[in-house]
Phi, psi and omega in degrees: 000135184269132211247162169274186192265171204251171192303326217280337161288008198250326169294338170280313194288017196243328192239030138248006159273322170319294184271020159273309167326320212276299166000282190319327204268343190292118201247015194247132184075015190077024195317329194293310179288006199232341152293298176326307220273324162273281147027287168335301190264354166288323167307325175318300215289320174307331222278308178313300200295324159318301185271327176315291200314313187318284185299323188276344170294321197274337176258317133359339177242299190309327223279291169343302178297314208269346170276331171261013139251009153288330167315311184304268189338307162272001143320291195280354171268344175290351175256017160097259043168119171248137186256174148248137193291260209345310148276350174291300212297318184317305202302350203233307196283082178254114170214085187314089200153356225220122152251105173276131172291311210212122160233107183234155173217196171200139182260136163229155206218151189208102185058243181245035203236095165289143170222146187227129165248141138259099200261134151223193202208146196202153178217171169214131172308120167287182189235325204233317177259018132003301212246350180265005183108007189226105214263304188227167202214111172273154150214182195209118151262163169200142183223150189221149190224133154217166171241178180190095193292065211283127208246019171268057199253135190223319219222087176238108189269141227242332236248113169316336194230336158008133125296127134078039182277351164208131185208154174225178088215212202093200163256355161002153178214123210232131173218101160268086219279123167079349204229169190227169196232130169217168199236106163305005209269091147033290233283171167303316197211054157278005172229130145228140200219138188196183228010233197273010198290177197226162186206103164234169225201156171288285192219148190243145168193178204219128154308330184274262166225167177249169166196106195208164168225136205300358193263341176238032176227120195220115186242140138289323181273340176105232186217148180227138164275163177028051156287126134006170116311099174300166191243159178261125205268030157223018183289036158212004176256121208278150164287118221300072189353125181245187154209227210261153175330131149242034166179162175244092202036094163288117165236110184280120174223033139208213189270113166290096171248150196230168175246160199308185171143187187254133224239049196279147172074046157073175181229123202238146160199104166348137176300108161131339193254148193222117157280127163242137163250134186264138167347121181146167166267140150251137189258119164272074205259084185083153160074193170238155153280122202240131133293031208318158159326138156085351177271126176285122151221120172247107154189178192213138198069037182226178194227117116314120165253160170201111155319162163205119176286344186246049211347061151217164203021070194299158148304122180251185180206125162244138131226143188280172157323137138077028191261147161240133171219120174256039109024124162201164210244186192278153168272355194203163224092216143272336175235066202262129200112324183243129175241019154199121189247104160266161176299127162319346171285330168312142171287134179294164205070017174308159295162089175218132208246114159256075173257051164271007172063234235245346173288013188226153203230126158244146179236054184177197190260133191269106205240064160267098160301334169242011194231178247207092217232116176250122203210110186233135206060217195102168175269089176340059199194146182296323191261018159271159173215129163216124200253148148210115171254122204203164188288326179199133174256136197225118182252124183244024172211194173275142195214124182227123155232159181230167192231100160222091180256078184250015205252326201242138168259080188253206195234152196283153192207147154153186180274146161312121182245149160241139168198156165307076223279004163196000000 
């Protein structure tokens, strides 16, 4: 590469101009024109070096520029999102002197993995070759960018700053078949497991750090520190619209069957009482939905939501020990995937508590973004799918979830690796 000169070589070209000058004036044998006649092509050659160092500077920034918008780019198709190269890079590149010609780019997509080339094309006015026939010095970059999604995500706590923002302990036994659990939280120990409980998982991970010990935690893929910030894969399912009560404290103490509508001041069902729900959302508007021991809710293609119209005694959902509940959430609608949405508006750390242990079954994603989901049971089994996303997750029992949702549409989730692969 050709580089510009450095001081001690601009002192050498200063003391072969010397001793050319002295050449020129030397009046013996006609020197001048055999001085003119060198001279030329030493200058040709300083003058080259001069605009080369210049244009290799500039593309070199060109270089810069066109790698962090492929970067940008295959960010932003990993949150669903598309840029234009032309404006990411204008918005990154300032270099006075410099005419960019060209921004082109091209995306391809392979399994879960994007790949983006961005090429772009510039030139810079000479100074010194100019005069030799070369007015400008074209170059060219190209940068290739990839993602990569990973989409075996089960388990997420949502809340950036937490301590222990997923957490197990106690004696708890955690089994995640087939699927991985991960923590948005920062902290030090945003995932955390402790005393004897065990947690086994493809893979477990934390934007922050973890505090866990390897005799109880067993991964296929291992633990991963410092991820990206997953994004919440349902930050786009809007809150479902309602209208006035269609019933007022239910309280189930035999068999029931109700049709969807809006549901105020909670729902209670009893030891003895068995709920059926029919396909549809229910709007849970103030107060909670309680499950007691011994208590039935049966249903299928349906949503609880939960609310508040009057932004007080927001909705909650308990089901207790030994409660059976059986859930699945609808394939197709607005809220197709969830078979529990709470509102985003809900306070954080509203309370929503699922123990009913191995009688209680979800079949689709368990959605509080702000609330505080303490979660004991589930169903042992390859053909369930349950998702659980909370501002912060807490498994307080022996616990199995799996994830195989090829039945539900809910949407795949996990972290990102992003990197520059030329």
């Amino acid at each position: 590469m050709t580089r510009s000169l450095s001081p001690r070589g601009i002192s050498r070209f200063h003391k072969v101009l010397g001793a050319l000058w002295a050449l020129k004036k030397d009046r013996r044998g006609g020197v001048a024109p055999l001085f003119a006649i060198a001279v030329i092509p030493l200058l040709g050659a300083v003058g080259a070096s001069v605009d080369y160092s210049h244009a290799t500077a500039s593309k070199a920034a060109m270089q810069g520029a066109t790698d962090a918008t492929a970067l940008a780019m295959a960010k932003e198709l990993a949150q669903g999102s598309t840029i234009q190269a032309q404006s990411m890079f204008n918005g990154i590149f300032s270099r006075p002197g410099v005419q960019v010609t060209s921004v082109t780019s091209h995306v391809s997509q392979s399994g879960n993995t994007s790949t983006v080339t961005v090429s772009a094309a510039g030139s810079v006015s000479t100074t010194f070759m100019r005069v030799m026939g070369y007015a400008v010095l074209p170059f060219q970059t190209t940068s290739t960018a990839s993602v990569s999604t990973q989409t075996d995500g089960c388990v997420l706590a949502l809340d950036r700053t937490a301590n222990a923002a997923l957490s197990l302990g106690g004696s708890t036994n955690i089994d995640l078949s087939n699927c991985s659990a991960y923590s948005d939280s920062n902290s030090s120990d945003a995932l955390s497991v402790s005393g004897s409980a065990t947690l086994e998982a493809e893979s477990v991970g934390a934007v922050g750090g973890v505090s866990i010990s390897s005799s109880n935690v067993t991964t296929m893929d291992g633990v991963e520190t410092n991820l990206q910030g997953l994004t919440d894969p349902y930050a786009d399912v809007a809150m479902p619209s309602y209208g006035e009560c269609s019933q007022n404290n239910l309280n189930v103490k035999s068999t029931l069957t109700i049709e969807p509508g809006v549901y105020c001041n909670g729902i209670s069902v009893n030891a003895g009482g068995t709920l059926n729900l029919n396909p549809g959302i229910y709007v849970i508007d103030r107060g909670s939905f309680s499950v007691n021991g011994g208590g039935t809710v049966n249903g299928n293609g349906v949503t609880l939501v939960f609310t508040s119209s009057t932004g007080c005694n927001w909705a909650s959902l308990t089901i207790n020990g030994n409660a059976n509940v059986n859930l699945s959430a609808p394939i197709g609608g607005p809220t197709a995937g969830l078979v529990v949405y709470a509102d985003r508006s809900t306070p954080v750390g509203t309370v929503f508590k699922l123990n009913g242990g191995s009688n209680q079954t979800f079949g689709g994603a368990i959605y509080a973004p702000t609330g505080a989901i303490s979660y004991s049971g589930g169903a042992n089994t390859s053909t369930s799918c349950t998702q659980i996303i909370g501002d912060t997750v807490a498994f307080t029992g022996n616990s199995s979830v799996a994830i195989n949702c090829s039945s539900y549409p809910t949407k795949p989730f996990g972290p990102t690796s992003l990197r520059l692969i030329s």
